[in-house]
KEKE-3310 file (N, C-alpha, C; in steps of 0.2 Angstrom, whole numbers, plus 5000, padded with zeros to 4 digits):
npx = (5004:5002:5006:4998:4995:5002:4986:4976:4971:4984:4991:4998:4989:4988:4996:4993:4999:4995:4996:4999:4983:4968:4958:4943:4935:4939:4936:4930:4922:4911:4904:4912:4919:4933:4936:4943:4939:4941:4934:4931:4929:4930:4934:4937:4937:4938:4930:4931:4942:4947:4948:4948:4947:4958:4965:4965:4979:4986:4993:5006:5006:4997:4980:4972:4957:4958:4973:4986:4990:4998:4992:4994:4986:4974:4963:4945:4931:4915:4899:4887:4874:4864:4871:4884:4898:4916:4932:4945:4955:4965:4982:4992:4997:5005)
npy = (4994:5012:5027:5041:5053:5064:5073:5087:5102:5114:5105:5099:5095:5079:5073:5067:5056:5052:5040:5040:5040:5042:5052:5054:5066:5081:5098:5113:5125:5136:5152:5160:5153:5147:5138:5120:5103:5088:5071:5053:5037:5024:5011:5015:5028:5042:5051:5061:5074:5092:5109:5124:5141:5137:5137:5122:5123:5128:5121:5110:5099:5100:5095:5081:5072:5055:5053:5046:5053:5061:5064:5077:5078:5084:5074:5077:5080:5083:5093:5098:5106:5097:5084:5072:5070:5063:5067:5073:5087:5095:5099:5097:5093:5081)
npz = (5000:4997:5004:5005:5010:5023:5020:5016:5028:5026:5022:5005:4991:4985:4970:4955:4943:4927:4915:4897:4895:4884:4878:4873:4870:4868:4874:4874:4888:4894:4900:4890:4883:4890:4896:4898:4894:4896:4891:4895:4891:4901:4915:4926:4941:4938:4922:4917:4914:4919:4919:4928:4915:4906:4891:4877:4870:4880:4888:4891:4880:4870:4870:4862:4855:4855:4855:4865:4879:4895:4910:4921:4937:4951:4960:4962:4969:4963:4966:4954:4948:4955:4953:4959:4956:4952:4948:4936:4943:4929:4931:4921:4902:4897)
capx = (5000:5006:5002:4996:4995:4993:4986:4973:4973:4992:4996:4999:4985:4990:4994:4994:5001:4988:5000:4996:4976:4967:4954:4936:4934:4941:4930:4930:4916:4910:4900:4915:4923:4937:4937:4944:4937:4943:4931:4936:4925:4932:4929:4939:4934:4934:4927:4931:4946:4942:4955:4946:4951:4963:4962:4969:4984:4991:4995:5012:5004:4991:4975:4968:4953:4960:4978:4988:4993:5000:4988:4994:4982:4972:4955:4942:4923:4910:4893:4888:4867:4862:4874:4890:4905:4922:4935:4954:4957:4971:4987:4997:4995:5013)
capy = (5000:5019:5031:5049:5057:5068:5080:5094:5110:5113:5101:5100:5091:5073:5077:5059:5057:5046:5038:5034:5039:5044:5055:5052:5070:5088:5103:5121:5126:5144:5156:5165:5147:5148:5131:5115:5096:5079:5067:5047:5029:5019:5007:5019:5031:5048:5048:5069:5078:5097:5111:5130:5147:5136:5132:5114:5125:5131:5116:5107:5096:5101:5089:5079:5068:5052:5054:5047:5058:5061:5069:5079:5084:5081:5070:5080:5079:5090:5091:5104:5105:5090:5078:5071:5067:5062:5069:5075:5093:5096:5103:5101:5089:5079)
capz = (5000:4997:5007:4999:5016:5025:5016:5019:5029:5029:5019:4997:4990:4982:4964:4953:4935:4924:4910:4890:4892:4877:4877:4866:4868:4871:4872:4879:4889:4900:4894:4886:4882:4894:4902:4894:4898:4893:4893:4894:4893:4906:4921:4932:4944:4934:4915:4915:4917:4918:4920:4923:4915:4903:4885:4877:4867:4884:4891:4889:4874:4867:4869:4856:4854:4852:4856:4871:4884:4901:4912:4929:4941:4957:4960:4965:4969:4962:4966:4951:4946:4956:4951:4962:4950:4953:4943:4939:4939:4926:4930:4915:4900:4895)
cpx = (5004:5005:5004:4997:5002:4994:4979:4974:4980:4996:4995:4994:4989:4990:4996:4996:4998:4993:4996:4988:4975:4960:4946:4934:4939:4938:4933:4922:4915:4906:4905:4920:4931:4940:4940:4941:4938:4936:4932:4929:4933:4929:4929:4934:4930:4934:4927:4937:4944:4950:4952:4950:4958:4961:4968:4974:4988:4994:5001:5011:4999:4983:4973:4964:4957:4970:4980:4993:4995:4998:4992:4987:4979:4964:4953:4933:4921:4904:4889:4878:4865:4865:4880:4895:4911:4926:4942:4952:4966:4974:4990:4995:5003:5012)
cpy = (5006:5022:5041:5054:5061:5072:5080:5100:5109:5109:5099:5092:5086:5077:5069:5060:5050:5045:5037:5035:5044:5047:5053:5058:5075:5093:5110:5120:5134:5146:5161:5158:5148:5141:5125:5109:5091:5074:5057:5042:5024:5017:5013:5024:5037:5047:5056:5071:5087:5104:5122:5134:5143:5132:5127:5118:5129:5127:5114:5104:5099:5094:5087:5074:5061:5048:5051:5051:5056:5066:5069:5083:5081:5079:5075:5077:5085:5089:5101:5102:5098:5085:5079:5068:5068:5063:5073:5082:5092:5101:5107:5093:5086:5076)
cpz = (5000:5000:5003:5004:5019:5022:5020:5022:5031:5023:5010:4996:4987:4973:4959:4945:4930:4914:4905:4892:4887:4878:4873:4867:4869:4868:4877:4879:4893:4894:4889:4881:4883:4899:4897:4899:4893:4897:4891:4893:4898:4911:4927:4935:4941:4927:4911:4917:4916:4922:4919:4920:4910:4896:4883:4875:4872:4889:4885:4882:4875:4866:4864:4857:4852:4852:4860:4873:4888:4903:4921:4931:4948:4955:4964:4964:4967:4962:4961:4949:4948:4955:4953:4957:4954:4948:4941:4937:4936:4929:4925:4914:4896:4889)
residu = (UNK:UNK:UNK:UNK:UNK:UNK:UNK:UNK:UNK:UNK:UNK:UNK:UNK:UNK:UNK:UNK:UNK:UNK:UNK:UNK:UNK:UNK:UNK:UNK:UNK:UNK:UNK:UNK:UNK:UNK:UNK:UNK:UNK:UNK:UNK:UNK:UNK:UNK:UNK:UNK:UNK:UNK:UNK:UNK:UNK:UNK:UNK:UNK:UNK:UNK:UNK:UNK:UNK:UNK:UNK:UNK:UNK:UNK:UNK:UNK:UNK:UNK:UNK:UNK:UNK:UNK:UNK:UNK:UNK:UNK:UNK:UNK:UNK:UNK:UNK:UNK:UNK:UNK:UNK:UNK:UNK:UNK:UNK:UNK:UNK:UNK:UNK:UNK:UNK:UNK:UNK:UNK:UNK:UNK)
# end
């Protein structure tokens, strides 16, 4: 077992590095289209990577539909319009 700990108040969230996944989409979203989201088919946890205030051409690679990548970021929960989802914020895309 590895231990990720401790983290929270005080301490630097866990930040994970998700090898070789491939995308099935990339889109920009906001009302000014300012946010970027990867979305995935898997069994895994999260099925969305989401990254605000950042489009795909400002990140280290550039994301593409289809492509494998190397995704940084951290796992967060969101409960956005009624619905809890689990899901990586983006750091940076390798």
């Amino acid at each position: 077992m590895t231990a990720i700990g401790p983290f929270g108040t005080g301490n630097p969230k866990p930040l994970f590095q998700c090898l070789n996944v491939v995308p099935t989409d990339v889109s920009v979203f906001g009302k000014t289209k300012e946010h970027t989201k990867l979305q995935f088919t898997t069994s895994g946890v999260a099925k969305e990577a989401i990254a605000f205030f950042t489009l795909p051409e400002t990140f280290s690679k550039t994301p593409v539909a289809g492509e494998s990548m190397t995704l940084i970021g951290h796992i967060e929960q969101s409960f956005f319009m009624g619905r809890l989802q689990t899901r990586l914020r983006i750091v940076d895309i390798l």
